[in-house]
Backbone as ProteinMPNN parsed JSONL, in Angstrom:
{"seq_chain_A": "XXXXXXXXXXXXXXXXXXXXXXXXXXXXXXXXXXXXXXXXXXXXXXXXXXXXXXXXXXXXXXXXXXXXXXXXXXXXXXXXXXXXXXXXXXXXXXXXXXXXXXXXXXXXXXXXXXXXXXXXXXXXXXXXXXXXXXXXXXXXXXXXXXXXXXXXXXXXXXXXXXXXXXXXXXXXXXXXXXX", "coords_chain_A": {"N_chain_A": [[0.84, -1.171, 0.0], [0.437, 2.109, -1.248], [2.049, 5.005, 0.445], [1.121, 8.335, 1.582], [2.194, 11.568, 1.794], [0.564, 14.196, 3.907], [-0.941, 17.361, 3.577], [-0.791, 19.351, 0.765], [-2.973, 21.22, -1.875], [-5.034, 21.482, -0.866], [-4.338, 22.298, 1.334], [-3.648, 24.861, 1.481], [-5.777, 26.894, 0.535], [-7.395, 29.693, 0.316], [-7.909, 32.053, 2.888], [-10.767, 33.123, 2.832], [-11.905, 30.585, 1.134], [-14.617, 27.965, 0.244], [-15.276, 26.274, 3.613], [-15.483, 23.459, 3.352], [-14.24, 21.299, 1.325], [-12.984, 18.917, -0.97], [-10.836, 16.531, -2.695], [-11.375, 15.128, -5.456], [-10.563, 12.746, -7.882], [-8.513, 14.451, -8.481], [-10.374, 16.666, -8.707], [-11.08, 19.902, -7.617], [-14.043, 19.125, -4.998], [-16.758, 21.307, -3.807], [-18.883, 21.274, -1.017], [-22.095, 21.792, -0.842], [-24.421, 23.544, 0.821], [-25.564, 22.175, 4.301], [-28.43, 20.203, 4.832], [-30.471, 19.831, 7.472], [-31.35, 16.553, 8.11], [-29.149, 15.699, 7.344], [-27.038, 17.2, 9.093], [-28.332, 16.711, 12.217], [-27.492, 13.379, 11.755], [-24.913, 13.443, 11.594], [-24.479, 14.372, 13.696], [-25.829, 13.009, 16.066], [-24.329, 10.275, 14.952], [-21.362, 11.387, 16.266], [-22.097, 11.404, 18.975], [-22.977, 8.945, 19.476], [-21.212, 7.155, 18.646], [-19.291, 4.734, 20.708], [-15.905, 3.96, 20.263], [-13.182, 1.633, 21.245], [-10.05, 2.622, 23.337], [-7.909, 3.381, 21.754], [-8.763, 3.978, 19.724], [-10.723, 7.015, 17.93], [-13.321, 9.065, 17.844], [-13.662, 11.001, 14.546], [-14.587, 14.331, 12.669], [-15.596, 15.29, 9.554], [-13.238, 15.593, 8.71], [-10.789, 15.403, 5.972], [-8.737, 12.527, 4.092], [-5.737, 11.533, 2.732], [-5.761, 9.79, 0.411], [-4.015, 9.426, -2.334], [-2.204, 11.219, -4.699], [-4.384, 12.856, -5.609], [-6.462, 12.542, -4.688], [-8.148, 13.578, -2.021], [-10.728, 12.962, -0.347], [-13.605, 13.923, 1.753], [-14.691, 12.134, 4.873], [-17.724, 12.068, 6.472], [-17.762, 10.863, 9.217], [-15.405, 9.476, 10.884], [-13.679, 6.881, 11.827], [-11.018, 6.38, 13.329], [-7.06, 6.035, 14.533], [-6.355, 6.441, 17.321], [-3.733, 7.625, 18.341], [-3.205, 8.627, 15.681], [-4.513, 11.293, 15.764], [-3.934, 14.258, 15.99], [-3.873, 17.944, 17.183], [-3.141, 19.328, 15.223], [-3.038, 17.674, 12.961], [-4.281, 17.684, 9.491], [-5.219, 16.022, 7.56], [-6.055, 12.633, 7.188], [-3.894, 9.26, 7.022], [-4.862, 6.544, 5.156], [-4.433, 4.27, 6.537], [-4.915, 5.042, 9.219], [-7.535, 4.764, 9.308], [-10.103, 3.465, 10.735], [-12.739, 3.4, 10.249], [-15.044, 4.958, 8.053], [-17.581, 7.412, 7.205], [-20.252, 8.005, 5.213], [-22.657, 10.177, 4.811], [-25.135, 10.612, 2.655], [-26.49, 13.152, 0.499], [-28.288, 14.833, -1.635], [-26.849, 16.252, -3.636], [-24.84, 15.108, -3.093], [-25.158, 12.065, -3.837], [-24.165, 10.285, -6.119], [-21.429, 10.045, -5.779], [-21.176, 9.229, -3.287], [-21.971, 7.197, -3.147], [-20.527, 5.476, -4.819], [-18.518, 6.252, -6.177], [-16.681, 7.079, -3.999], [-16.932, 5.223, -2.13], [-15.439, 3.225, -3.689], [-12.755, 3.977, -3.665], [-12.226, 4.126, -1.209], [-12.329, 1.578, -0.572], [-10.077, 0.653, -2.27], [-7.972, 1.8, -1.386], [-7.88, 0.132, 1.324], [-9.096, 0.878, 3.358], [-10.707, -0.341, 6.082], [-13.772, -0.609, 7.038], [-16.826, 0.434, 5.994], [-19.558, 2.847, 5.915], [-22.888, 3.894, 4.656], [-24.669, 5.956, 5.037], [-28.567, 7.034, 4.652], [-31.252, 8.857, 3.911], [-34.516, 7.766, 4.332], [-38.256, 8.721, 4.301], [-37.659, 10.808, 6.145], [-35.998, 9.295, 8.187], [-33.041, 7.87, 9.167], [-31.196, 5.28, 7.504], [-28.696, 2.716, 7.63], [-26.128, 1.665, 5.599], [-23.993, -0.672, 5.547], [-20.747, -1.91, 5.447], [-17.929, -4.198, 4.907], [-14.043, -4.498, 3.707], [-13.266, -7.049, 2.009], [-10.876, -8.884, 2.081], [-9.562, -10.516, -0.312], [-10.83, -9.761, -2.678], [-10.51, -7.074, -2.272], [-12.743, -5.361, -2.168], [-15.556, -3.968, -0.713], [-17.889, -5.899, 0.686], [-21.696, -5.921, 1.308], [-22.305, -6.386, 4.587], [-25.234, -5.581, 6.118], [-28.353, -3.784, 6.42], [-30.023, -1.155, 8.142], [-32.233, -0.243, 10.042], [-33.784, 1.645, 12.029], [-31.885, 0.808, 14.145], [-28.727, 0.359, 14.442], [-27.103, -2.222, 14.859], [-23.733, -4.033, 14.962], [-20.446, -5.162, 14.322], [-17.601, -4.0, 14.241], [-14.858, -4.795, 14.828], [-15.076, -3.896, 17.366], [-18.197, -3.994, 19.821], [-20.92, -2.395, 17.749], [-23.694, -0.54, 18.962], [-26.374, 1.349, 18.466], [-28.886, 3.431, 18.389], [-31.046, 4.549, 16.081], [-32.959, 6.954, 15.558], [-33.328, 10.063, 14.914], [-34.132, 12.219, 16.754], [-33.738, 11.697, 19.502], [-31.375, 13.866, 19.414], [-32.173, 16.005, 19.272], [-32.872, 16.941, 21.603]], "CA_chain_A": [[0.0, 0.0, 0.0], [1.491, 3.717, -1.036], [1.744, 6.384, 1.66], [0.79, 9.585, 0.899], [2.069, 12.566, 3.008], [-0.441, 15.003, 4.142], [-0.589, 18.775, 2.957], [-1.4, 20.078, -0.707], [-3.486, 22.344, -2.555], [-6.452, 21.869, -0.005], [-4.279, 23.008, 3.327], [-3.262, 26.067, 0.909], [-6.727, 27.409, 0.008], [-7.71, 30.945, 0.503], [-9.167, 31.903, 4.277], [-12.335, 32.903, 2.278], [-12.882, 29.64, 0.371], [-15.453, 27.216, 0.907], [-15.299, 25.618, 4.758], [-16.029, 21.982, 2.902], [-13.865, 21.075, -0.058], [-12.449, 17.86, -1.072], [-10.166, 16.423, -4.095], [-11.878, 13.605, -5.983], [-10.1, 12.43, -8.834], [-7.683, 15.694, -9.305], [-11.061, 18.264, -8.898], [-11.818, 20.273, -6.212], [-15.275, 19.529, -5.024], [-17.594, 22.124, -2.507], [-19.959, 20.707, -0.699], [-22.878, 22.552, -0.479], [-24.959, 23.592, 2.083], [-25.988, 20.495, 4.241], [-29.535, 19.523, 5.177], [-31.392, 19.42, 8.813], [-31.22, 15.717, 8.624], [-27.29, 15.27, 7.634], [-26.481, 17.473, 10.62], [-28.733, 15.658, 12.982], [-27.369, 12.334, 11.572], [-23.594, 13.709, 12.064], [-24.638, 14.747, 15.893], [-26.457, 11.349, 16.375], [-23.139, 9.249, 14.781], [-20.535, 11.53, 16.916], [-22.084, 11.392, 20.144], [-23.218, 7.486, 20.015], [-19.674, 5.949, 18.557], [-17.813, 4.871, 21.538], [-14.529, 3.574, 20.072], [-12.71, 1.63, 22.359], [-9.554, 3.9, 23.848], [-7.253, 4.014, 21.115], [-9.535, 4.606, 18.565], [-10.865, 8.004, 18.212], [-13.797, 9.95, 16.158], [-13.765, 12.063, 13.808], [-16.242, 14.775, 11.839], [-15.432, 15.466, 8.364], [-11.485, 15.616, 7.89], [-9.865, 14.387, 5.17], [-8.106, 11.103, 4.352], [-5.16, 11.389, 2.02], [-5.388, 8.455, -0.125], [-3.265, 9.742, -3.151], [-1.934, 12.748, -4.976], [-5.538, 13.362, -6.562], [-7.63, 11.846, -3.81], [-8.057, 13.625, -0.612], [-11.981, 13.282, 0.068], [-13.565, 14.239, 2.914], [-16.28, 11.288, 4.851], [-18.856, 12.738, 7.317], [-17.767, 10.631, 10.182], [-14.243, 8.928, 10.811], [-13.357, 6.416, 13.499], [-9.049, 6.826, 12.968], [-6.539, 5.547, 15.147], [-6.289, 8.095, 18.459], [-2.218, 8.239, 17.548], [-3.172, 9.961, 14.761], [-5.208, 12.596, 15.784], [-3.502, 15.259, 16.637], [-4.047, 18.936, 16.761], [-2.561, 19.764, 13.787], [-3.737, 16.991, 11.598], [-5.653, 17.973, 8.348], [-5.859, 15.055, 6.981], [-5.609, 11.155, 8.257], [-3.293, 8.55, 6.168], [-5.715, 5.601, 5.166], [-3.92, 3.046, 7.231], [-4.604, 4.745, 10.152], [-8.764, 5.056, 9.299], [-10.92, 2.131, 11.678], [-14.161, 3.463, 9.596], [-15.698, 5.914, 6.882], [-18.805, 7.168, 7.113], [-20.725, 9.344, 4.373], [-23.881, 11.09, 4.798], [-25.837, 11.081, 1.822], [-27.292, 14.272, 0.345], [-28.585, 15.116, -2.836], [-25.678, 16.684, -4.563], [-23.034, 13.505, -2.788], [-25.296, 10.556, -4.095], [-23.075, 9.648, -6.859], [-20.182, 10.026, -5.184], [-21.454, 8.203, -2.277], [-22.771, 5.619, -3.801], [-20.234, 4.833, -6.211], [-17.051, 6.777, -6.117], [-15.829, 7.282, -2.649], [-16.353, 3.585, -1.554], [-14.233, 2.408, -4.654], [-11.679, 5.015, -3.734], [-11.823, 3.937, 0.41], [-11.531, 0.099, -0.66], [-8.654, 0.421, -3.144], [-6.732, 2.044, 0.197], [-7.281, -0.596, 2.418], [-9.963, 1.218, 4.897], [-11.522, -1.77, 6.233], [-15.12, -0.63, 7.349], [-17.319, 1.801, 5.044], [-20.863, 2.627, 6.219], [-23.286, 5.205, 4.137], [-26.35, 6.624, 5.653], [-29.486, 7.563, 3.609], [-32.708, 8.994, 4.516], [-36.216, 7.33, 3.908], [-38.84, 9.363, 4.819], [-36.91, 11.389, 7.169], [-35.383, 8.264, 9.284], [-31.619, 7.295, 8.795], [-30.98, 3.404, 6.779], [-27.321, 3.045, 7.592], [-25.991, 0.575, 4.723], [-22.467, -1.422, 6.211], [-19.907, -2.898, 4.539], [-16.823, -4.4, 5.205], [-13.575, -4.964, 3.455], [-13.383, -8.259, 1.519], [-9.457, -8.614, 1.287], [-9.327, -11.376, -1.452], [-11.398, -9.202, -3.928], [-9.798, -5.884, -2.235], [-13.716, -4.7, -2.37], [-16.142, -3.75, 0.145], [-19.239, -6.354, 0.716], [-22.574, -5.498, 2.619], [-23.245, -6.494, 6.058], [-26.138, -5.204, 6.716], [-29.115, -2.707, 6.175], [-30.289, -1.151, 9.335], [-33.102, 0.57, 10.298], [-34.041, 1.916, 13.606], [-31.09, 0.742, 15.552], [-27.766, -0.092, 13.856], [-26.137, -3.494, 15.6], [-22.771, -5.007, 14.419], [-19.047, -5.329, 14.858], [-16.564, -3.256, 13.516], [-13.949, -4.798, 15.66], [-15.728, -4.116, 18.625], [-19.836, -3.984, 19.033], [-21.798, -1.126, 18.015], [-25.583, -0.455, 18.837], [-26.971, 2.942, 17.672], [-30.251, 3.735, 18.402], [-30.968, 5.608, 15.108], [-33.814, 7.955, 16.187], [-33.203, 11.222, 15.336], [-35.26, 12.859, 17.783], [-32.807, 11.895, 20.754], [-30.191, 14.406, 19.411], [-32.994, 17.53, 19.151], [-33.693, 17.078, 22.975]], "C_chain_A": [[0.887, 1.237, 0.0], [0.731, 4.309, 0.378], [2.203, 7.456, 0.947], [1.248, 10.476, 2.091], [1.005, 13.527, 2.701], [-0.218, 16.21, 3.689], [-1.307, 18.56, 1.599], [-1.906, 20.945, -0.576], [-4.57, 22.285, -1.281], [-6.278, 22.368, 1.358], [-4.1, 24.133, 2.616], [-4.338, 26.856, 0.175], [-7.069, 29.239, 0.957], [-8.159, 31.241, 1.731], [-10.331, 32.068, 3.841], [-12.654, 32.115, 1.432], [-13.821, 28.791, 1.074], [-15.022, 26.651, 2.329], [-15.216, 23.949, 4.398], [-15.149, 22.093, 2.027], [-13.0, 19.936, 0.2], [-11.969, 17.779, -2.523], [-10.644, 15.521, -4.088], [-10.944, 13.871, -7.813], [-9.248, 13.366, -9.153], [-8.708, 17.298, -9.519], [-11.49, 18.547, -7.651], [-13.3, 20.3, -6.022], [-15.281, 20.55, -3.76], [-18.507, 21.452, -2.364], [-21.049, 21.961, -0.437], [-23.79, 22.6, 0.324], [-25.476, 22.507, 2.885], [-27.669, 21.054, 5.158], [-29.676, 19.818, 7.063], [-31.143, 18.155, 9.255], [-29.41, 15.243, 8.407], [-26.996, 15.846, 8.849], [-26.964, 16.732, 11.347], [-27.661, 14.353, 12.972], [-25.932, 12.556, 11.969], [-23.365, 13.761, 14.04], [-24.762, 13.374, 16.386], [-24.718, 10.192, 16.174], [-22.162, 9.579, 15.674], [-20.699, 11.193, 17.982], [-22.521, 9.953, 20.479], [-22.325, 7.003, 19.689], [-19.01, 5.945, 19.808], [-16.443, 3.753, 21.287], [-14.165, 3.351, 21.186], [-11.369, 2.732, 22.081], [-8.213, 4.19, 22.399], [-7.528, 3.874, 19.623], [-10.048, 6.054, 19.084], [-12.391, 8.475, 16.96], [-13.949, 11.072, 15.859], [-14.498, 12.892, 12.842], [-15.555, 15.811, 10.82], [-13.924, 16.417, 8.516], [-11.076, 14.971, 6.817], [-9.13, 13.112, 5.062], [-7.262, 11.305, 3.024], [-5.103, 10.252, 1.231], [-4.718, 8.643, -1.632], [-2.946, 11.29, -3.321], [-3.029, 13.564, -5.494], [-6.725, 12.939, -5.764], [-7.456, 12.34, -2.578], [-10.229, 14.228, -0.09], [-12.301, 13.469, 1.528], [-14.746, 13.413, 3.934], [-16.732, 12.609, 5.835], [-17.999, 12.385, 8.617], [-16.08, 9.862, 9.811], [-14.013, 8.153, 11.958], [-11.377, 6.355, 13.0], [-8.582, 6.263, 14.671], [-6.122, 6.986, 15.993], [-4.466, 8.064, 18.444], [-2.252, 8.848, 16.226], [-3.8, 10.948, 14.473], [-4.645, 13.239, 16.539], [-4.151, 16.835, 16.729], [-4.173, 19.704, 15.788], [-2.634, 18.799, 12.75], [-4.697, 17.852, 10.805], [-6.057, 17.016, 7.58], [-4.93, 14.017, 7.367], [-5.022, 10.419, 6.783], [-4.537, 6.903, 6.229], [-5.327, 4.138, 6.249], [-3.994, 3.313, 8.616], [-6.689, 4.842, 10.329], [-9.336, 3.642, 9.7], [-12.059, 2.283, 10.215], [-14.272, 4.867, 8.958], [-17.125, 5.894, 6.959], [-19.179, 8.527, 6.239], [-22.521, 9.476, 4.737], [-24.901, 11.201, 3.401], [-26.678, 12.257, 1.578], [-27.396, 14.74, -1.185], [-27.456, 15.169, -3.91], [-24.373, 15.582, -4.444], [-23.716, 12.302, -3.341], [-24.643, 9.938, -4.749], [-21.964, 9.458, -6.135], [-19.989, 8.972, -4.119], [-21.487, 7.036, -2.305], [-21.273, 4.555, -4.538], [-18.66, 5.324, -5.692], [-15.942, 6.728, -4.981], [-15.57, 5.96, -2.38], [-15.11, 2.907, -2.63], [-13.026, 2.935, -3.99], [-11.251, 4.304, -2.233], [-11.42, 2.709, 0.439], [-10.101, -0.34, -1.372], [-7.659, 1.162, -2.17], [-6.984, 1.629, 1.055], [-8.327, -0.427, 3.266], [-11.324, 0.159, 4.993], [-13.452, -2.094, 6.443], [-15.691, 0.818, 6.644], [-18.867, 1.927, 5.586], [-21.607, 4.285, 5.371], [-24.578, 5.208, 4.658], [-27.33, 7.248, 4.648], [-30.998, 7.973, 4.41], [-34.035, 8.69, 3.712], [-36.974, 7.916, 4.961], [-38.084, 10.33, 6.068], [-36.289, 10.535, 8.178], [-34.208, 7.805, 8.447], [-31.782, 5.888, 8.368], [-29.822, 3.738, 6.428], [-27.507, 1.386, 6.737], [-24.673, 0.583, 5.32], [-22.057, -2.21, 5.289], [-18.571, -3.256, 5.238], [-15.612, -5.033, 3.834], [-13.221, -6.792, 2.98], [-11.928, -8.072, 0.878], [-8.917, -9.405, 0.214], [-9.351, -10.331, -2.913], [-10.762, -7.62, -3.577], [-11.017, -4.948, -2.619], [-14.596, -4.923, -0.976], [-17.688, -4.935, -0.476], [-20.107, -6.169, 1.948], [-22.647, -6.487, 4.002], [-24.358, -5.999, 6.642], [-26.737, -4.09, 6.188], [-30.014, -2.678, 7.76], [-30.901, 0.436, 9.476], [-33.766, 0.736, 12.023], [-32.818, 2.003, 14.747], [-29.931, -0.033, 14.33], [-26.979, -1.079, 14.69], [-25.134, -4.464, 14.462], [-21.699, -4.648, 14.91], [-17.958, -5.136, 13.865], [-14.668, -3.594, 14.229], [-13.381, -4.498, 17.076], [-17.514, -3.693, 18.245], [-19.912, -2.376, 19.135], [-23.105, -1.169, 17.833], [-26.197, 0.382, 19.136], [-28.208, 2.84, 17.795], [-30.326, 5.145, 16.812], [-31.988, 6.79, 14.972], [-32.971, 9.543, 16.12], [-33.401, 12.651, 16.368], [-34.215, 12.516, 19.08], [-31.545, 12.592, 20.463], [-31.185, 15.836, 19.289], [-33.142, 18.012, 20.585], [-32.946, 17.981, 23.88]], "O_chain_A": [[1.772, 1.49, 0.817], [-0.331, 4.205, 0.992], [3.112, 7.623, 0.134], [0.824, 10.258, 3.226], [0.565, 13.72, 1.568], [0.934, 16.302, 3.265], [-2.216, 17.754, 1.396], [-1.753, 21.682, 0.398], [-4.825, 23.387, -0.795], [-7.096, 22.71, 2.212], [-4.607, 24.957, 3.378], [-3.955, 27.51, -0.796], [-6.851, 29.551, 2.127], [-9.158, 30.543, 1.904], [-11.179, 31.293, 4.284], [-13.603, 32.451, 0.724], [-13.903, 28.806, 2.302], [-13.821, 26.463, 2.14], [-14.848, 23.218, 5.317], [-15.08, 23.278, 1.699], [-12.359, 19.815, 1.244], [-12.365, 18.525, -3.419], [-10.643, 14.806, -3.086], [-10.834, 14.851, -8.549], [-9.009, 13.301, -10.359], [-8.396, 18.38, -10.017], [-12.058, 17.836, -6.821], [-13.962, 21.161, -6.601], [-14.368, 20.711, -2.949], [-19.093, 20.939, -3.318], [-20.71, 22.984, 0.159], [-24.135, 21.48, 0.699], [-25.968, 21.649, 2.152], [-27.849, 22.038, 5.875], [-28.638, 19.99, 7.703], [-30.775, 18.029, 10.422], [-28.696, 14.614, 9.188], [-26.677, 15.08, 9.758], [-26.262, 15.73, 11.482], [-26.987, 14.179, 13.987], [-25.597, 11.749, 12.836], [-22.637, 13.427, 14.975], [-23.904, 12.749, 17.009], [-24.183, 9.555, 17.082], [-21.68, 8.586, 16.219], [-19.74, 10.601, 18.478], [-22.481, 9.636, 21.667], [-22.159, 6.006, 20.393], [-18.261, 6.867, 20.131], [-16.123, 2.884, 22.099], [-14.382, 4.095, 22.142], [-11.345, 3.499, 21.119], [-7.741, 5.318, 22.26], [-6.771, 3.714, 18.665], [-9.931, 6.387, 20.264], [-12.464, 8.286, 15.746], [-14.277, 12.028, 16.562], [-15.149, 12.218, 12.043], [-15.074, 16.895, 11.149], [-13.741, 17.631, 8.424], [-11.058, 13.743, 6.895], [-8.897, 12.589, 6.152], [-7.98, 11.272, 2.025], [-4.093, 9.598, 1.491], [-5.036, 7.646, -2.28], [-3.211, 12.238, -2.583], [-2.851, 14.74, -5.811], [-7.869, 13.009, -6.213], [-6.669, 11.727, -1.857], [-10.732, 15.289, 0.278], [-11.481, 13.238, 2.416], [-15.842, 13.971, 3.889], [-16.244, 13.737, 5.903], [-17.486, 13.34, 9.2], [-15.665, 9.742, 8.658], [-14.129, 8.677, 13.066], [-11.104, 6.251, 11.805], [-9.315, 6.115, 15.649], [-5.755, 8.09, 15.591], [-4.175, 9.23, 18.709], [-1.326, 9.525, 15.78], [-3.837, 11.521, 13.384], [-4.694, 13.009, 17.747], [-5.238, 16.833, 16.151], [-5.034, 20.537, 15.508], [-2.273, 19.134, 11.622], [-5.623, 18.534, 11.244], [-7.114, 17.063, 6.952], [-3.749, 14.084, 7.706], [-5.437, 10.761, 5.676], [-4.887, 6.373, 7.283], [-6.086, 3.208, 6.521], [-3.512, 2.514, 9.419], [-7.135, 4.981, 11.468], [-9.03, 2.684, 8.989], [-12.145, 1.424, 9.338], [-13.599, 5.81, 9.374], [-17.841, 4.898, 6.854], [-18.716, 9.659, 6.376], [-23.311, 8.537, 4.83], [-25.454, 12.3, 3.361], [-27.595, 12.455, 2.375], [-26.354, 14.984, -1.793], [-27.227, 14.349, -4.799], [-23.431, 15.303, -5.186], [-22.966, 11.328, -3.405], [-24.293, 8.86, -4.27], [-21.681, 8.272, -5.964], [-19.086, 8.144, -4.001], [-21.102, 6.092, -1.615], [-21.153, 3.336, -4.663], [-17.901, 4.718, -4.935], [-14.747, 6.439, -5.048], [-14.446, 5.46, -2.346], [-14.125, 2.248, -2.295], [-12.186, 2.064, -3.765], [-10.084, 3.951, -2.064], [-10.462, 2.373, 1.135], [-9.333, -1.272, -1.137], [-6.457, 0.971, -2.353], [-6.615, 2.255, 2.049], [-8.644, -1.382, 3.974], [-12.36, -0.033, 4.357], [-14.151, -3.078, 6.203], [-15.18, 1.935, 6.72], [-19.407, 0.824, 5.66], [-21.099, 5.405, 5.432], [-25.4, 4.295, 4.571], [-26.849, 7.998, 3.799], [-31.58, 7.368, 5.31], [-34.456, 9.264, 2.708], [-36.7, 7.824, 6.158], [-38.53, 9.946, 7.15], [-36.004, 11.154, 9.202], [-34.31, 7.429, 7.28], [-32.643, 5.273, 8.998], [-29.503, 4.525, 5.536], [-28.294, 0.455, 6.905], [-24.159, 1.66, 5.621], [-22.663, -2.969, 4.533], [-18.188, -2.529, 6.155], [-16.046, -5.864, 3.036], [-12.948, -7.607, 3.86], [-11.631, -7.51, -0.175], [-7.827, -9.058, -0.242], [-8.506, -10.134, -3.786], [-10.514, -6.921, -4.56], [-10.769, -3.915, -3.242], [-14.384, -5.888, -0.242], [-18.297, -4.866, -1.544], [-19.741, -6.193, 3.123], [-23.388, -7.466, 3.918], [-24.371, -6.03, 7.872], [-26.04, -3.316, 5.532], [-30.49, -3.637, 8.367], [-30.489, 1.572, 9.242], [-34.072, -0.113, 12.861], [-32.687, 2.742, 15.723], [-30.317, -0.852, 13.496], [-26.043, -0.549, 15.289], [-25.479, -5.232, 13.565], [-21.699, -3.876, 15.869], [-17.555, -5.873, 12.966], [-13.662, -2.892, 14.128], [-12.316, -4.616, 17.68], [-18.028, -3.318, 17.192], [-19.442, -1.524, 19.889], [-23.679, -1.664, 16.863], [-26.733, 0.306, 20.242], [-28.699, 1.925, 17.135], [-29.779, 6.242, 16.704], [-31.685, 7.631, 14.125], [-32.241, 10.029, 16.984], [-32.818, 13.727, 16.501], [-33.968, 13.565, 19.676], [-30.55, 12.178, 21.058], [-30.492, 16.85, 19.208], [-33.455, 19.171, 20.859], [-33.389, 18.237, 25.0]]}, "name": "protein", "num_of_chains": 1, "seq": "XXXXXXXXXXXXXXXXXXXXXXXXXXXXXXXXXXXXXXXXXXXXXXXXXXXXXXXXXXXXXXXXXXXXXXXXXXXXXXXXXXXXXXXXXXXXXXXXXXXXXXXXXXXXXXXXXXXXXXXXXXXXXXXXXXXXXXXXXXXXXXXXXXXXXXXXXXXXXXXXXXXXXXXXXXXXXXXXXXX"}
């Protein structure tokens, strides 16, 4: 697996550019404005992951995975030696989990692009969130290291239960992060 050092064009952006921007394929995307239920769903994922202690999470940093690839997920579980202060972006080898948010303008990407991009560097657990009717359906996957591709584990509604290398069980209720 290459290692990529951290830095580029995206720590060297303007103080008034976008707050959000990521490199996919060599282009800078912006994310644009997010949603009611992505925030919620970001609040809800940070404050229910408890990583055991030297794991750590994280809310939308970067992940260097080449010279043309530094996207950015929603959620991050990363190894707590490599979160520092001064990180801007995590090296894929040290990422537990990826999590994207779905929102109108990321479905392609989501869907399709990013996971290719997170399995061809190794990051072992990918999970994307979607909203039906206004309620989160977290889709799970895991690393399949033969094929060097991500296969599902699970579709999960209401309450997310499985094992990422320790358990997790998410009450997915938005409504207990408004209170």
């Amino acid at each position: 697996m290459k290692r990529w050092r951290s830095g580029g064009p995206l720590d060297h952006l303007p103080p008034d550019a976008p707050r959000h921007a990521e490199l996919i394929d060599g282009s800078l995307v912006v994310r644009l404005p997010q949603t009611g239920f992505h925030m919620l769903t970001l609040r809800l994922l940070e404050w229910s992951l408890h990583p055991p202690e030297d794991l750590a999470v994280a809310r939308e940093m970067t992940v260097t995975l080449g010279p043309r690839q530094r996207p950015e997920p929603d959620i991050l579980i990363v190894k707590r030696s490599a979160f520092t202060t001064k990180v801007t972006s995590f090296k894929p080898e040290d990422v537990h989990l990826a999590v994207e948010v779905v929102s109108d303008e990321s479905r392609e990407r989501d869907r399709t692009t990013k996971p290719i991009r997170y399995s061809d560097a190794g990051i072992k657990h990918f999970w994307r969130v979607e909203q039906d009717d206004g309620i989160p359906v977290a889709y799970t996957f895991e690393l399949e290291p033969a094929v060097e591709a991500y296969v599902p584990t699970g579709v999960h509604r209401e309450r997310l239960r499985t094992n990422i290398g320790f358990d997790v069980d998410l009450d997915l209720d938005l409504d207990q992060v408004t209170r």
